[in-house]
C-alpha positions in Angstrom: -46.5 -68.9 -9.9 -43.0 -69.2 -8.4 -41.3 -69.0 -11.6 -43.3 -65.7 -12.5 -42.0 -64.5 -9.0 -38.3 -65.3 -9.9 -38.7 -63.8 -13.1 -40.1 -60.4 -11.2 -37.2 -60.1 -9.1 -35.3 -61.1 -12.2 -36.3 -58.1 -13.5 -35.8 -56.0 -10.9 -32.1 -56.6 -10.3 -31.6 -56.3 -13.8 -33.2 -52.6 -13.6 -31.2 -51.9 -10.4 -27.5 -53.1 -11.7 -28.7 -51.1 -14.8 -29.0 -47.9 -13.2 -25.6 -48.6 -10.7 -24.0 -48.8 -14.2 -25.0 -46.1 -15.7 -24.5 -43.6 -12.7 -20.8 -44.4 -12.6 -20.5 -43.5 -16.8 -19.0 -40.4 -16.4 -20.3 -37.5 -18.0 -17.0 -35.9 -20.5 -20.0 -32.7 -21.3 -20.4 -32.2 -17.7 -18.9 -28.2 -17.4 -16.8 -28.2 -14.2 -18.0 -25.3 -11.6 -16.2 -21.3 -12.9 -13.8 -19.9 -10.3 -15.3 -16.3 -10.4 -12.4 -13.5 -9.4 -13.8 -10.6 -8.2 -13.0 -7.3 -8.9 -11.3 -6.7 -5.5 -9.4 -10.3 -6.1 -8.3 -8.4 -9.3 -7.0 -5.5 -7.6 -5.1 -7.9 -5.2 -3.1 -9.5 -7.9 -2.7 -5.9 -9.3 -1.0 -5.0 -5.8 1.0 -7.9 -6.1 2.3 -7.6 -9.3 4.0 -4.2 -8.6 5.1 -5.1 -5.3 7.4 -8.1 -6.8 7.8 -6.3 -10.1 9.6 -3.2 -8.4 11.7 -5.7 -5.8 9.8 -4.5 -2.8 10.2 -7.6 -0.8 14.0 -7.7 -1.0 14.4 -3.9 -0.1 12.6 -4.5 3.3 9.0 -2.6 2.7 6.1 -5.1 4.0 3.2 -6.2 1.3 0.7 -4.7 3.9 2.2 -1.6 4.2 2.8 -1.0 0.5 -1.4 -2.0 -0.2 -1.7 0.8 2.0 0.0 3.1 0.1 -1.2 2.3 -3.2 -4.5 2.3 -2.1 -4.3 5.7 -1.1 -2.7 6.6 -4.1 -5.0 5.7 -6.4 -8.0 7.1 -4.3 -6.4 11.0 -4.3 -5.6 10.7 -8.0 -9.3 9.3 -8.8 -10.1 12.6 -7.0 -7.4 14.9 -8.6 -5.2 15.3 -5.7 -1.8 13.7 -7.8 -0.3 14.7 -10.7 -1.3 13.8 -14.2 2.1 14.1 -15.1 3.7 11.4 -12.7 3.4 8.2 -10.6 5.5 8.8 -7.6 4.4 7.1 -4.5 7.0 7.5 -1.8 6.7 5.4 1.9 8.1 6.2 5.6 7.2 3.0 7.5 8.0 4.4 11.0 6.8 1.2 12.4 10.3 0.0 11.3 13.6 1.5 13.5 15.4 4.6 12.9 18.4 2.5 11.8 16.9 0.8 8.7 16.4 2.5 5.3 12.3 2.8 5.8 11.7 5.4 3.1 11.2 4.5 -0.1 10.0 6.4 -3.4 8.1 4.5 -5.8 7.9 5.1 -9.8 4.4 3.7 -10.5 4.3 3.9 -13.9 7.6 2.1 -14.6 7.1 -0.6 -11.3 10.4 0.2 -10.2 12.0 1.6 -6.7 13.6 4.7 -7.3 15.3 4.9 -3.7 15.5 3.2 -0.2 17.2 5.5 2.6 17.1 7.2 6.0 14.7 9.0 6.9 13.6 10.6 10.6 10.7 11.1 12.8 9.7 13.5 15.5 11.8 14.1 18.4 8.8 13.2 20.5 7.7 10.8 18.4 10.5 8.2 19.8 14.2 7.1 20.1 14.9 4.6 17.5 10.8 3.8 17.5 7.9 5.6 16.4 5.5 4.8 19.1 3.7 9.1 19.6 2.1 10.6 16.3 0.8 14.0 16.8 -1.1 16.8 14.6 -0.9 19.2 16.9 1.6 22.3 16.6 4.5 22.3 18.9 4.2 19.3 19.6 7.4 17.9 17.7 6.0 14.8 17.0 5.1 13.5 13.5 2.0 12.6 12.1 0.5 9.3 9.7 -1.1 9.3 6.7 -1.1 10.7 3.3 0.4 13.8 2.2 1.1 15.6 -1.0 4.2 17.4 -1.8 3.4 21.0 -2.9 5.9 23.8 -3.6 9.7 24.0 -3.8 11.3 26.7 -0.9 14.8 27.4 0.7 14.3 27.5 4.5 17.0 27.1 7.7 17.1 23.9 6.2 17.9 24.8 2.8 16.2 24.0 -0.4 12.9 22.0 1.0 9.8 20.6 0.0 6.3 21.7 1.5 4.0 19.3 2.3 -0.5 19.2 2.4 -1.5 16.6 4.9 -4.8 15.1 3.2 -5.9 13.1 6.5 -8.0 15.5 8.7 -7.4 15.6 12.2 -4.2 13.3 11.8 -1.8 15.7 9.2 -4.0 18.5 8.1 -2.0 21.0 10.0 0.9 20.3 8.4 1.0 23.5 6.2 1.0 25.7 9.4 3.5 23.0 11.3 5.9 23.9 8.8 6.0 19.7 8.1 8.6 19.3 4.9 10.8 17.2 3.2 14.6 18.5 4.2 18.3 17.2 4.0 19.8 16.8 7.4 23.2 15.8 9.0 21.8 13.6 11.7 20.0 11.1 9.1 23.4 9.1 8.2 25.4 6.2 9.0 27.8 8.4 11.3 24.9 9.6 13.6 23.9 5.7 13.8 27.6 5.1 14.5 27.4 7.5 17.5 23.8 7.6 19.2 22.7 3.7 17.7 20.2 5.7 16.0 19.0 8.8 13.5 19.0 11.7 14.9 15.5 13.2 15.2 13.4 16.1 13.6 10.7 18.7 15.1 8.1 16.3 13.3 9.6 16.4 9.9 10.6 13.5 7.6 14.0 14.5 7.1 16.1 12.1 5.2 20.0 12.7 4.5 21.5 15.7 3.3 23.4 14.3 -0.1 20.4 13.0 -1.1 18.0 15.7 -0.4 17.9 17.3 -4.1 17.6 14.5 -5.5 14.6 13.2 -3.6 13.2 16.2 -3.6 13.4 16.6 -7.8 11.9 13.4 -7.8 8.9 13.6 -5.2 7.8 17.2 -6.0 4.5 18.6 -7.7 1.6 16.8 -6.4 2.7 13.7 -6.0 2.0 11.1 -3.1 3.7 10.5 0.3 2.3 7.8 2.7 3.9 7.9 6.6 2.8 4.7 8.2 2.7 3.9 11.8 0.8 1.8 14.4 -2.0 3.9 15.7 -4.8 2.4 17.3 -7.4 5.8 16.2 -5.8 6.0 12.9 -8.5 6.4 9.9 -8.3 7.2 6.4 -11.1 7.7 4.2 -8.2 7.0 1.5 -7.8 3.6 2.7 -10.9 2.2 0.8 -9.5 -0.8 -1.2 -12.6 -0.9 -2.9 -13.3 2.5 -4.5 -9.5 1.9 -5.8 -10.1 -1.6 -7.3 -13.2 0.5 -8.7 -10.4 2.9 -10.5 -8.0 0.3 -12.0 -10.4 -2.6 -12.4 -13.4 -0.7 -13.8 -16.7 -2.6 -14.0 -18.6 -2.0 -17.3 -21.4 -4.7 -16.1 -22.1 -7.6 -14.0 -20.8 -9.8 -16.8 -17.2 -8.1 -16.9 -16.4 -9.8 -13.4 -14.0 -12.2 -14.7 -14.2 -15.8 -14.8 -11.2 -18.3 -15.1 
C-alpha cells in the first residue's frame, strides 16, 4: 500500500514538473500583437513630415500652429475654395510680437518656405501684441482665421491684394472692411528701430513695402492665408483634423488602416 502511495505522488510530481517545463518553452510561431496606425496617426506624421521638410522649426513657426493651417488648407481645397493650380499656404501667427518675422508663405507642393518677414496687425488689435481681434467694420482691429486671396487692385496703398474671409462671424466682412494684403513703410527694421515695434494697420496684414510684389505674385488667385491668434470664442469649421486626414489619407476599407 505505501509504496503504491509513493508511486502516486511519484506520478504526480512528474506530471507537474512536466507541465512547469513545458510552459517556459517559448513559442518562436507565437505572432507578436500589430501596432495599428490610424488614419488620423497617418495624417500626424504627414504634418510632420512637411513641417521638418520645409525647415519650419528653425524659421520660428510653432508645429501647432502650422497643423492648424494645413488643416484648413486641405479642408477649403477638398471643398474647391483653393486653386487647382497651386499650393500656397501662407501664416500670420499674431500670437508671436510685432518684432519677429511671423509671416510666412508656404509652397505645399514642393515642402519648402518661400518667405519669413514682417508683417502687421490692427491698430486696435495691440502694441507689439495681438491680444483684440475684431470683424466688425471700423473697428481697426484684425481678425483670425482663414482667408483666400482673390483679385489683384491698385489702391492708396498701391498695387494690393483682396482678400475673402471664409470664417463666418470672425473674417467674413472682410471684403467690405477693405481687409488686403499691402506694402507699407512702417513694417521694417527702421520703424522697430524707432517705436521697439511695427507700425500698425486699420486691420490689414501689411507686410513691408520691397517685398510687397513679390508676396503678392506669389500668394494671389485662390490660394490660402491662415491669421492665428489666441481667442478664447474662436471656431473654425475648417479646423476638423479629421475630414482632412480623410482627404490625404483616403480610406478604401476597414482593412486599408495600416498596420506596422
Amino acid at each position: 500500500m505505501r509504496k503504491y502511495l509513493l508511486g502516486g505522488a511519484g506520478i504526480t510530481f512528474s506530471i507537474l514538473a512536466l507541465t512547469i517545463i513545458i510552459s517556459w518553452i517559448p513559442c518562436s510561431n507565437r505572432s507578436l500583437p500589430e501596432k495599428v496606425v490610424t488614419q488620423d496617426s497617418l495624417y500626424n506624421l504627414h504634418v510632420s513630415k512637411i513641417y521638418h521638410a520645409a525647415h519650419l522649426e528653425q524659421s520660428g513657426l510653432r508645429p501647432e500652429v502650422f497643423e492648424k493651417a494645413l488643416t484648413g488648407f486641405y479642408n477649403l481645397k477638398n471643398i474647391g475654395k483653393v486653386s487647382s493650380e497651386k499650393s500656397i499656404l501662407t501664416i500670420a501667427d499674431f500670437d508671436q510680437n510685432s518684432t519677429k518675422k511671423r509671416l510666412w508663405i508656404i509652397d505645399l507642393s514642393i515642402d519648402s518656405l518661400l518667405l519669413n518677414t514682417w508683417v502687421a496687425h490692427g491698430q486696435r488689435s495691440g502694441d507689439d501684441l495681438a491680444t483684440r481681434f475684431s470683424d466688425a467694420r471700423d473697428s481697426n482691429e484684425s481678425s483670425l482665421g482663414f482667408y483666400i486671396t482673390a483679385e489683384v487692385y491698385k489702391g492708396k496703398h498701391g498695387r494690393s491684394l483682396r482678400l475673402d474671409g471664409m470664417d463666418e462671424g470672425y473674417n467674413s466682412n472682410a471684403r467690405s472692411r477693405s481687409i488686403v494684403v499691402h506694402g507699407a513703410p512702417y513694417v521694417s527694421q527702421g520703424t522697430i528701430n524707432e517705436l521697439g515695434r511695427l507700425g500698425r494697420s486699420q486691420g490689414c496684414p501689411a507686410v513691408p513695402a520691397e517685398l510687397s510684389d513679390k508676396v503678392i505674385n506669389t500668394i494671389e488667385g485662390k490660394t490660402v492665408i491662415f491669421i492665428n491668434g489666441s481667442h478664447q470664442t474662436y471656431f473654425s469649421k475648417y479646423l476638423n483634423s479629421h475630414l482632412a486626414a480623410n482627404m490625404i489619407v483616403p480610406m478604401q476599407d476597414s482593412s486599408s488602416i495600416a498596420r506596422i
